[in-house]
C-alpha positions, 0 to 999 in steps of 0.5 A: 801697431799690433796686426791681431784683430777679429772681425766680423761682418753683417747680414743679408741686405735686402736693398732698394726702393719699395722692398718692404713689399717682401716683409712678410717673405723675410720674416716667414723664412727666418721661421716667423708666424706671429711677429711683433712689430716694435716701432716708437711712438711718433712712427706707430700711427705713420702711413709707412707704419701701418702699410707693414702690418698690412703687408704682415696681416695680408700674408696671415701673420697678424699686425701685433705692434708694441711702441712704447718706445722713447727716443732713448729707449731704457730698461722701462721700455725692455721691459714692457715690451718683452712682457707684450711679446710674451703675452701675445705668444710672438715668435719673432720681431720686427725692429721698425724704425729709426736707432731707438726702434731698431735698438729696442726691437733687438733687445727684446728679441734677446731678453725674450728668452733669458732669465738674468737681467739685461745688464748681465749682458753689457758689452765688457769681455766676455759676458755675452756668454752668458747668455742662452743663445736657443732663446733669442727670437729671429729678428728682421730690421726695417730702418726708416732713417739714414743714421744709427745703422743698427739695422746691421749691428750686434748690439743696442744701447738701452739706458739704465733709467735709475742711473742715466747711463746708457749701456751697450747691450752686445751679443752677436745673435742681436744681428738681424737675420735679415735687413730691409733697407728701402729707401722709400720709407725715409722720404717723409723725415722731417729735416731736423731728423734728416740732418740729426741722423745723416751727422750721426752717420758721418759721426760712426764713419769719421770715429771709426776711421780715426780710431787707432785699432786695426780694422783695413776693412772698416777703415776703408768702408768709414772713408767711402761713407764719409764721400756717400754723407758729402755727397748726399747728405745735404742733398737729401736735406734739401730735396726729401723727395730724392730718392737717390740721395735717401738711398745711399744714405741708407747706404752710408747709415750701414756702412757707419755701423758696420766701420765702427767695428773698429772703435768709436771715440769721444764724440760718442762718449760725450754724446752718450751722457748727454743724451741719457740726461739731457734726452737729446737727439743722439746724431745732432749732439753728436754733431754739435760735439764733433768740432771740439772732439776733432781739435782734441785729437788732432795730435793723433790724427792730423795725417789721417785726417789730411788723407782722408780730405783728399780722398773726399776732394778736400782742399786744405788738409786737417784744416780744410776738413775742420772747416768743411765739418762746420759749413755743413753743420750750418748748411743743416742747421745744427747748432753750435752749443749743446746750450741750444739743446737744453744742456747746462752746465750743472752737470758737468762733472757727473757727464765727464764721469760718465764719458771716460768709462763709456765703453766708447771711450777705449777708441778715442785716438787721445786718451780722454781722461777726466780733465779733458772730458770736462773741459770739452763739455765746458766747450760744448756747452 
């Protein structure tokens, strides 16, 4: 192991149950006077939708909102929404909502201000240089699930709509200036949603802490998310109402995105062309995904893994962990094949294409080359 890594931590963190009173505060002290609220579709006509842009309209700073937004947000959906905060003269943005929200609010404050096409932009080497920095618009996320934890990441994934490849949009400056985690705006989440969102929360905590790349830090924030999604998760799925377990699943939504600086694997790279065909929930084919992925990388990872059960009071080791992974994928109803998700087996090939190039791909602890990645999606299948 090489010990030479960078690293690079989040933003300010407003946390706790009714803060989405201080939105119009945030968003005027990070210099915004006419904000556009970017949410998706399902959320727009919601009660905790419309409460911000009263909260936002009450304060004299308009109730602008764009939500043409699909739940695999795409370069259509960037581009329609950089035309609406142009055309309404915004200065700013707030990303409401859960990870294609958030995404999408983030890229369009990016793209607001440059000239290139966004895929100049893809999180390879160097390339977020390119960028003019004086024009990215401030950003305040308010997540409204427990999951993706884009709220404090430094990219958003947009699909190419003529490829169907998902690509990660990076630059540092896609960070919020200031996030809003109350944890009051998820109690309305559908249990699907609630169980698809906490899985892809624990899907970044487990990847991140098996990822071989040398990140202490994120290692040790991945085990604690992963102890906060045991703990809480099937709590919050049982009762929505509790508002304790909805909090510190937002916490541990945070903690994923902030761990994964260390890497993801190939959970996320089978999901990623999975998701962009097939339109799939991202956290549940993450989940339906993870047994299979788990068995492929036990080589690499079995100590680790052993480590980590008995931290979160695992007995059994890798095994004892393997199988707590699939009772609770029954206790929350994911299924067992991507099959129940729509996914077939005719595109097998083209989505093991996708997956080893998938920038998520570099941090599976086993290389993952062509053969393995279908033989995984035959599994998942």
């Amino acid at each position: 192991m090489t010990i030479t890594a960078n690293w690079s931590y989040p933003t300010a963190i407003k946390f706790g149950a009714g803060r989405i009173k201080e939105l119009a505060d945030h968003c005027k002290a990070v210099g915004m006077k006419k904000p556009l609220l970017i949410t998706d579709r399902g959320l727009s006509t919601m009660a905790i939708t419309q409460g911000a842009l009263d909260i936002l309209d009450a304060a004299g700073l308009g109730r602008a909102m764009f939500a043409e937004v699909d739940p695999n947000p795409n370069d259509k959906n960037l581009e329609a929404g950089v035309k609406a905060f142009k055309d309404g003269g915004h200065d700013g943005v707030v990303a409401f909502g859960g990870g294609s929200g958030l995404d999408l609010g983030k890229a369009v404050a990016f793209m607001a201000g440059q000239t290139r096409p966004v895929w100049d932009f893809e999180d390879i080497g160097d390339w977020w240089t390119r960028a003019n920095s004086d024009g990215i618009a401030p950003i305040v996320a308010v997540p409204t699930t427990a999951g993706t934890g884009s709220e404090v990441g430094r990219a958003s994934v947009i699909t190419n709509s003529e490829t169907h490849t998902k690509k990660v949009i990076f630059h540092p400056k896609f960070l919020p200036s200031v996030t809003i985690c109350d944890p009051e705006l998820t109690v309305g989440m559908p249990k699907v949603i609630t169980a698809g969102t906490g899985m892809d929360a624990f899907a970044h905590c487990l990847e991140a802490y098996s990822s071989p790349f040398y990140h202490p830090m994120s290692q040790g924030i991945a085990l604690e998310g992963m102890r906060l999604v045991k703990e809480y998760l099937p709590r919050a799925y049982k009762d929505g109402t509790d508002i304790e377990a909805r909090a510190h699943m937002m916490s541990a939504a945070a903690m994923g995105a902030v761990a994964f600086q260390k890497g993801l694997g190939a959970i996320h790279s089978l999901s990623h062309p999975v998701g962009a065909i097939y339109n799939t929930h991202h956290g549940m084919t993450n989940a339906v995904v993870m047994p299979p992925v788990l068995t492929f990388n036990r080589p690499a990872i079995e100590a680790k893994i052993a480590s980590a059960a008995a931290y979160l009071g695992i007995a059994g080791g890798f095994d004892g962990f393997f199988d707590y992974v699939l009772r609770l994928r029954e206790e929350l109803g994911v299924p067992d094949k991507l099959s129940a998700l729509g996914v077939g087996t005719d595109r097998i090939d083209e989505m093991a294409e996708m997956a080893i190039v998938d920038p998520t791909a570099g941090g599976n602890p086993v290389e993952l080359t062509l053969e393995a990645a279908k033989r995984l999606f035959i599994e998942c299948i």
